[in-house]
matplotlib code that plots the C-alpha trace (Angstrom):
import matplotlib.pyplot as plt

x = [-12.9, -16.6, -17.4, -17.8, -15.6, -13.2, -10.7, -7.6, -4.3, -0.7, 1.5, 4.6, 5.9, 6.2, 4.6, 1.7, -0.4, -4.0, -5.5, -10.0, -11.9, -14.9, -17.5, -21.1, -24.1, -23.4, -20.3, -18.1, -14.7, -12.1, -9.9, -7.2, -4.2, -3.3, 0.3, -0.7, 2.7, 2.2, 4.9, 6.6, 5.4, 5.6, 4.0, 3.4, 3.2, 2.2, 1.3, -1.7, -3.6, -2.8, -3.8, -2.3, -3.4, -3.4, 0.1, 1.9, 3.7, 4.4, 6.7, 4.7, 7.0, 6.2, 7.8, 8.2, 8.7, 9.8, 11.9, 12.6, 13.6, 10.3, 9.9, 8.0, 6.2, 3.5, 0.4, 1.5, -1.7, 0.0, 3.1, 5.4, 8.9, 10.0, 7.8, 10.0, 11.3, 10.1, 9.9, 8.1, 7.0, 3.7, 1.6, -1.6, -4.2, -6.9, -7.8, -6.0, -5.0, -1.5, -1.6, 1.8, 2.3, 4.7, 5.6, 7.7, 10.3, 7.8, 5.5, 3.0, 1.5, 0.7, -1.6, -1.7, -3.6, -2.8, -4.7, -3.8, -6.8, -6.5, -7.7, -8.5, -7.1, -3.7, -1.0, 0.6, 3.8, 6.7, 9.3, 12.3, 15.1, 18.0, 20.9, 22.9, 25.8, 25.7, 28.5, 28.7, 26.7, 25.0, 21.5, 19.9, 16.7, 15.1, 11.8, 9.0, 9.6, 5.5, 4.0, -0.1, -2.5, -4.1, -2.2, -0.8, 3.4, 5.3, 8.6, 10.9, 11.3, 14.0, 16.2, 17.3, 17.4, 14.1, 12.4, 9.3, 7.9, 4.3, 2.8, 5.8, 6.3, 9.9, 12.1, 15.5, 17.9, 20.3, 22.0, 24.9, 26.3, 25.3, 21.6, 19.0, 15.7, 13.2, 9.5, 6.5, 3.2, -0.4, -3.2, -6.9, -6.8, -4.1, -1.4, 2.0, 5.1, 8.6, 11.8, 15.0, 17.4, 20.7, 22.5, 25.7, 27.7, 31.0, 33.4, 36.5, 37.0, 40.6, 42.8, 42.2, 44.8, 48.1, 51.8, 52.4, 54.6, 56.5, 56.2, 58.0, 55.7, 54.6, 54.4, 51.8, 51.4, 48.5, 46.6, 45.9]
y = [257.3, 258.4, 258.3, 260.8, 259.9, 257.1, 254.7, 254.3, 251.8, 253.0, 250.6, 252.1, 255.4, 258.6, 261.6, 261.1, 263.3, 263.1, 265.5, 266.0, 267.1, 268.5, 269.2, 270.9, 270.2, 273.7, 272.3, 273.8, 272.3, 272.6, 270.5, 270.3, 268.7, 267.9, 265.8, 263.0, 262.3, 258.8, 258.1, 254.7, 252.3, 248.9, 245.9, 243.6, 239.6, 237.8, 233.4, 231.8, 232.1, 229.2, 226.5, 225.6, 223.7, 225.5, 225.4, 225.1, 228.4, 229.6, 231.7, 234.2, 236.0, 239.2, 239.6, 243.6, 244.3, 248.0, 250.1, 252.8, 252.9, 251.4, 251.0, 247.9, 247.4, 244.7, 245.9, 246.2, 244.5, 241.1, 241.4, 240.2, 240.1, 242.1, 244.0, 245.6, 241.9, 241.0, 237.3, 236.9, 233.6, 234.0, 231.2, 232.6, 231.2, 231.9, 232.7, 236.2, 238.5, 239.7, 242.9, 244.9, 248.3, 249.7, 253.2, 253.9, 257.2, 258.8, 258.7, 256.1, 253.7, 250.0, 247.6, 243.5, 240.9, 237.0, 235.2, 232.3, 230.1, 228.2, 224.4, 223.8, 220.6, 220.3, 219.1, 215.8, 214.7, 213.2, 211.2, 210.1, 207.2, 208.5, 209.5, 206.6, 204.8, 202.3, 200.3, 201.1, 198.5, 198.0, 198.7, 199.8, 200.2, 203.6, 204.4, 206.6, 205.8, 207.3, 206.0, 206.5, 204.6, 207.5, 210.0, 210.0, 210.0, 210.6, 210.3, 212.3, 210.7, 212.7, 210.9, 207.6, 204.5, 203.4, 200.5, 202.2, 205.7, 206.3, 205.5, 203.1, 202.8, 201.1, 201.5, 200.0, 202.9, 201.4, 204.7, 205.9, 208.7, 210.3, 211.6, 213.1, 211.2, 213.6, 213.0, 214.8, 213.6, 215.2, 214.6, 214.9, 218.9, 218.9, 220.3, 218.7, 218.3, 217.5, 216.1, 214.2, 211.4, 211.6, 208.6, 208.1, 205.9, 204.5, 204.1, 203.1, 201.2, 202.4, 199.5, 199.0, 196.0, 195.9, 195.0, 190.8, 190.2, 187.1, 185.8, 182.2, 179.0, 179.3, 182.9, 185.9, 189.4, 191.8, 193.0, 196.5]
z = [-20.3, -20.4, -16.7, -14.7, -12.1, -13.5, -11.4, -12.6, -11.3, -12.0, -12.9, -10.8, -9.1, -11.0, -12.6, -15.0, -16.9, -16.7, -19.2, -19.3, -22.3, -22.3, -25.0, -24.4, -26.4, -28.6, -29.8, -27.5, -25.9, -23.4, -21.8, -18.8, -18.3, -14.6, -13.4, -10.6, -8.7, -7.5, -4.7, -3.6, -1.4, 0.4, -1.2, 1.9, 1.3, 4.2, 4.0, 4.1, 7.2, 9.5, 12.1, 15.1, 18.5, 21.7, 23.1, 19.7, 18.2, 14.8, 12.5, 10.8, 7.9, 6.2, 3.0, 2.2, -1.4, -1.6, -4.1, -1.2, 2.4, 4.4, 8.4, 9.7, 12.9, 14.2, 16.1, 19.5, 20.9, 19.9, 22.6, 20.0, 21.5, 18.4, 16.8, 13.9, 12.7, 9.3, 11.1, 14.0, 16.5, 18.2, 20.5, 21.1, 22.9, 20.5, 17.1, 16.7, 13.7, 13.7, 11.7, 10.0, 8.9, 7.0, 5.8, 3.2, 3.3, 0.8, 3.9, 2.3, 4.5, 4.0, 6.3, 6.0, 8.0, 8.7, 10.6, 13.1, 13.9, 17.7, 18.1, 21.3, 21.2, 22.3, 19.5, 19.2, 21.0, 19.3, 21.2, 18.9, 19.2, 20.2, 17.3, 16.5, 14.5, 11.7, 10.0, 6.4, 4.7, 7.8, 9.2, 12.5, 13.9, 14.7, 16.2, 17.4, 21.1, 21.7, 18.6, 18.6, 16.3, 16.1, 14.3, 11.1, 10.6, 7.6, 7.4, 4.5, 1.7, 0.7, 3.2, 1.3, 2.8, 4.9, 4.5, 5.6, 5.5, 6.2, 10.0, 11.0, 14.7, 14.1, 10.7, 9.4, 8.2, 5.8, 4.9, 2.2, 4.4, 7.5, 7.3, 9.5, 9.3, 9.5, 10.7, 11.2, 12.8, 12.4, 14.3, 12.8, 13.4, 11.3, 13.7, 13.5, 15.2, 13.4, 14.5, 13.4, 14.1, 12.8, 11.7, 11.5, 8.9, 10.4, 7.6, 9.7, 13.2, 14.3, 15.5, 18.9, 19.2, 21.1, 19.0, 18.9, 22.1, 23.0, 26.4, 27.6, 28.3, 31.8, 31.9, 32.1, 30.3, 30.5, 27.5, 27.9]

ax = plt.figure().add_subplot(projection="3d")
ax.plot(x, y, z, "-o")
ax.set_aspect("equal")
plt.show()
């Protein structure tokens, strides 16, 4: 490089050697040669910054990518429960950025940001059937027990056998074998709320039946 002072980007952790040449307008030269030892460090990957409504929580994860021993720690301002866990829940009551550190054993230090943006709109409720049991072959009925016009529910269409999927107050489940029907619902800020049913597929009714008996004309038994 010609400039004066260049920028360079290591690809990894080592020692390199950076030599300088110089040459004066007379014709004469000299030049250096320096070794740069470039020490390991974290590479922190944190999500997408997120939305929530007031009340709601959320996982934030921090992915650390490191070749060497690393510690990790959340800003303490945030009052996360635990601060040195790669995976951490926070509910906070406005918009807040959650930073990490880490510092690797080489003594290098690394610095990320997410941030969680606060609607002040309360999130929407989801009230569920209760789990249930159908005959194999069979159908049943399950529903969203505080179903509102106004928000939008989807439910998995990974899980086979629903005759409807998309904003359905009441569906038939017709499954194969036992599944959880999972739902979420969004309202217009976008926050959600997820749950499940699980539904059971009996196979088998055990013979609830007493033996045949013989009783005389005239006389009583009890079936029991």
């Amino acid at each position: 490089s010609n400039i004066k002072d260049p920028i360079t980007t290591f690809s990894g952790s080592g020692n390199y050697d950076v030599s300088l040449s110089a040459i004066t307008d007379k014709g004469c030269q000299s030049s250096i040669l320096k070794t740069i030892q470039i020490l390991p460090n974290t590479l922190i990957a944190l999500p997408e910054d997120k939305v929530i409504c007031i009340g709601d929580s959320i996982n934030i994860s921090a992915n650390i990518i490191s070749n060497t021993p690393y510690q990790l720690k959340w800003d303490s301002i945030h009052q996360i429960s635990c601060d040195t866990c790669e995976v951490v829940n926070v509910k906070p009551d406005t918009s807040t950025f959650y930073y990490v550190n880490t510092q690797a054993e080489s003594g290098c230090i690394n610095r990320d940001s997410i941030k969680i943006t606060v609607i002040p709109e309360p999130g929407p409720k989801l009230q569920l059937s209760s789990d249930t049991i159908v005959c194999v072959n069979g159908f049943i009925e399950i529903s969203v027990l505080n179903y509102d016009n106004n928000l939008k529910y989807v439910w998995d269409q990974n899980d086979a056998g629903l005759d409807c999927y998309k904003d359905c107050p009441k569906v038939k489940a017709s499954p194969n074998e036992d599944t959880y029907y999972s739902i979420v619902v969004t309202n217009s800020f976008g926050c959600f709320k997820e749950d499940s049913i699980l539904v059971t597929v009996e196979r088998s009714i055990d013979d609830f039946l007493i033996p045949n008996r013989i009783i005389c004309e005239g006389a009583q038994t009890t079936l029991a």
